[in-house]
C-alpha positions in Angstrom: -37.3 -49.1 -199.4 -34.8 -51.9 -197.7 -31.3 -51.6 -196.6 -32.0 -47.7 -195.7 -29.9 -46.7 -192.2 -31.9 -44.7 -190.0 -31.1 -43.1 -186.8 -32.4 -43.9 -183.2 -34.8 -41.2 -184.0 -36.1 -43.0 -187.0 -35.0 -40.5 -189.6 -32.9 -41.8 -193.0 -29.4 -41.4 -192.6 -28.0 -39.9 -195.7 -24.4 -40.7 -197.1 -22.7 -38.9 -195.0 -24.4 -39.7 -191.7 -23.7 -43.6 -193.5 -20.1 -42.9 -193.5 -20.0 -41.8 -190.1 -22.0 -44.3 -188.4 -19.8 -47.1 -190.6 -17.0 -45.6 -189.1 -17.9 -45.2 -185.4 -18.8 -49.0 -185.8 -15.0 -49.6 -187.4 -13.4 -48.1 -184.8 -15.5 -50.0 -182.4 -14.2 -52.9 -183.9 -10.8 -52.3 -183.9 -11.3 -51.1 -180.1 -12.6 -54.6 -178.9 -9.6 -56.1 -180.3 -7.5 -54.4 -177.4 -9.7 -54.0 -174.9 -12.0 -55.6 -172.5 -15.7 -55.2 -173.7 -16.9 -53.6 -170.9 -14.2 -50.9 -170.9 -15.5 -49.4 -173.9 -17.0 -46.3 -173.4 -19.0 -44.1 -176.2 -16.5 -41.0 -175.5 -13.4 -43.2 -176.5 -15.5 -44.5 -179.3 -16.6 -41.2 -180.9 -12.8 -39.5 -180.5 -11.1 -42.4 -182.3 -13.8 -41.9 -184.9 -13.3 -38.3 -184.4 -16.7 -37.0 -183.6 -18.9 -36.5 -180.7 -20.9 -38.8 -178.1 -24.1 -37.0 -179.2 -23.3 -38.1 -182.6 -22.6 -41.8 -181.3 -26.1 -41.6 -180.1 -27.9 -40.7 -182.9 -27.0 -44.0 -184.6 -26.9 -46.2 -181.5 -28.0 -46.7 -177.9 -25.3 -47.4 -176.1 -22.0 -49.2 -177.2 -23.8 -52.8 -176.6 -26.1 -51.8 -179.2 -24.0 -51.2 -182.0 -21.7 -54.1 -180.3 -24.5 -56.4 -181.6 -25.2 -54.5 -184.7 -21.4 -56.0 -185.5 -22.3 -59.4 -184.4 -25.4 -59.6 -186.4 -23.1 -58.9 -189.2 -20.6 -61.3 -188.4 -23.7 -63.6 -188.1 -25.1 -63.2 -191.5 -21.3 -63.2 -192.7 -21.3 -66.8 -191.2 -23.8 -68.6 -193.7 -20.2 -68.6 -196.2 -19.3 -71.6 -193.6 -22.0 -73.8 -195.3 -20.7 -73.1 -198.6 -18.1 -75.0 -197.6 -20.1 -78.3 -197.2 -22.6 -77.7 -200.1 -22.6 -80.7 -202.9 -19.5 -82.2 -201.1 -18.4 -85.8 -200.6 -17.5 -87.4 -197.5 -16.3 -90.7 -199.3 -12.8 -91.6 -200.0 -10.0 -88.8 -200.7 -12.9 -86.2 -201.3 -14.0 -86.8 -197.7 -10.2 -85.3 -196.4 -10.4 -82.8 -198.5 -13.8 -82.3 -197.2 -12.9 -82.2 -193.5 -9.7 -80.3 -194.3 -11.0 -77.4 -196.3 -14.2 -77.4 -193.4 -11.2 -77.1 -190.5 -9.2 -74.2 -192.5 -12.5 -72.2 -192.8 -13.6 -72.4 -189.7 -10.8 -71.8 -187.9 -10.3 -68.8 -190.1 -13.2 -67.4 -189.9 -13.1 -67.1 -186.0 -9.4 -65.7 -186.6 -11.0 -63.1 -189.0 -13.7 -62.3 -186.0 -11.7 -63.3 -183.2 -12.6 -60.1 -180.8 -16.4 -59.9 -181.7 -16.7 -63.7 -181.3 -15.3 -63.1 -177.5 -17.8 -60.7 -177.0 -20.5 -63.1 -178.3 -19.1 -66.4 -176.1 -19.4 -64.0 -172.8 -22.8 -62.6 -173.5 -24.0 -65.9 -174.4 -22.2 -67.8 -171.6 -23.7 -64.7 -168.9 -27.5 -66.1 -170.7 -28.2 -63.1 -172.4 -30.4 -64.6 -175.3 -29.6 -62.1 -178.1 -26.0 -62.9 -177.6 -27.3 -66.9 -177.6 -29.3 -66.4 -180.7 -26.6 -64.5 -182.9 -23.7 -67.4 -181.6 -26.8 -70.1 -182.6 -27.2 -68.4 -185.6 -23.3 -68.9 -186.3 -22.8 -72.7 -185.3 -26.3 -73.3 -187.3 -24.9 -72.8 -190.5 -22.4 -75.3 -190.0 -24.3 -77.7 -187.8 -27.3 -78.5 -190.4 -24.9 -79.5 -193.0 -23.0 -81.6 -190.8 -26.0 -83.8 -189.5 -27.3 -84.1 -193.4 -24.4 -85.8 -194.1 -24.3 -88.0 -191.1 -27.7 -89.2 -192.3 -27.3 -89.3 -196.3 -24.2 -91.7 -194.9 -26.9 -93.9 -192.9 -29.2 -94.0 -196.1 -26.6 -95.2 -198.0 -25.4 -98.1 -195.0 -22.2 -96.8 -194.0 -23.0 -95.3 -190.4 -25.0 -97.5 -188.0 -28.1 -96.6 -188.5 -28.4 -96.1 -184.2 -26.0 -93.0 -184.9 -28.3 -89.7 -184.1 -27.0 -87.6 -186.4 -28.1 -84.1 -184.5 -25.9 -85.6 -181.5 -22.8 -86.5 -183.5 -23.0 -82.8 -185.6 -23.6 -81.2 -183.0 -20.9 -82.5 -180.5 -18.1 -81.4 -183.8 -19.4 -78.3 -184.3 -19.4 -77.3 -180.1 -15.6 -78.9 -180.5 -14.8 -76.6 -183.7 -16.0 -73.9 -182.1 -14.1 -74.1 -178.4 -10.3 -75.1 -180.5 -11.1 -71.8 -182.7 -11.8 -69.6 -180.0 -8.6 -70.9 -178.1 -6.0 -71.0 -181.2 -3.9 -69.0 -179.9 -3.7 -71.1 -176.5 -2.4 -74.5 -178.3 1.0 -72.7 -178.7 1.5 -72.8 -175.2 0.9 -77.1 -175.3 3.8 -76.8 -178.0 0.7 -77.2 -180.7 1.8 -75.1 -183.8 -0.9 -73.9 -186.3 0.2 -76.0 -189.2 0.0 -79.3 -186.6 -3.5 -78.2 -185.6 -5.4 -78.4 -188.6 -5.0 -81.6 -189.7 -5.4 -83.5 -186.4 -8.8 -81.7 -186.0 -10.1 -82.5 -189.3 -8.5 -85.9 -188.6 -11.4 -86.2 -185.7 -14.6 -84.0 -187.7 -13.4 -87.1 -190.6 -13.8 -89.7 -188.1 -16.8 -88.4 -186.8 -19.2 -87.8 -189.9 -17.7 -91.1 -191.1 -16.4 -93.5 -188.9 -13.5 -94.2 -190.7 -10.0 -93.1 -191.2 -9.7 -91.1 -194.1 -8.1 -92.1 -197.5 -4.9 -89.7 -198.1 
């Protein structure tokens, strides 16, 4: 039977074990908003849950464990950024809208996962590949679209046709990815929020395209 939980041990977890482990990995959550990763510890975990460390353990490891259990989450969450790209146009006004509506998700989707997002940019940076993989997995579900757009423009002769389209999609989606995970930082170049989003999908319009877009 899928989507069963089961404990370290292996057993099923029934409803209320569910409930419990859900909620140790909640408070987790709202615990790496505040704090440094690395000063987590299981004992503050389990009494802000309200339960015990041995409890803790018979769902997870060790707090990285259940740290990436909430970024493989956030991971599979992630696959609604393509959804934005899906059956859209890049061509004339549609093409703004395009970039614009791409921009607003993004960047709200990393504001939405801000603190497990951290935790996944340090793992990955310190080249620990199941960090790498899950932050992969994330970028991925933007990056494919991207670069099947770039060459469904080249089919139909409106990029240069010398324009590697893995290169150009890639290269927006690494830039998406750094301004999201320093929104917060723009404020302090005088950038507001509302200023932000239109210059950056100015530059992901110009990229796919080459072109200026039509407002």
């Amino acid at each position: 039977m899928t989507g069963q939980v089961r404990t370290v041990d292996g057993r099923v977890a029934g409803r209320r074990g569910q409930a419990t482990r859900q909620k140790l990995l909640d408070c987790l959550s709202e615990m790496l908003s505040s704090s440094p990763y690395r000063d987590v510890k299981v004992i503050d975990v389990a009494r802000r849950a309200g339960t015990s460390p041995a409890t803790f353990y018979q769902y997870f490891p060790d707090v990285e464990g259940a740290v990436l259990e909430i970024a493989e989450r956030t991971a599979a969450e992630s696959s609604g950024l393509s959804e934005l790209l899906e059956g859209r146009s890049w061509a004339g006004k549609a093409g703004w809208q395009t970039a614009q509506e791409l921009v607003d998700g993004f960047l709200q989707f990393w504001r939405d996962n801000d603190a497990i997002l951290r935790v996944v940019d340090l793992g990955a940076a310190e080249g620990d590949k199941r960090f790498y993989k899950i932050r992969m997995k994330i970028l991925n579900s933007v990056n494919a679209s991207l670069a099947d757009a770039v060459t469904e423009l080249q089919a139909k002769g409106r990029i240069d046709k010398d324009v590697n389209p893995a290169a150009i999609a890639g290269s927006l989606v690494a830039m998406l990815a750094a301004v999201a995970s320093h929104q917060k930082g723009f404020s302090s170049w005088g950038v507001k929020q509302a200023e932000l989003k239109p210059n950056l999908a100015l530059l992901v319009h110009l990229g796919i395209t080459g072109k200026k877009p039509a407002r």
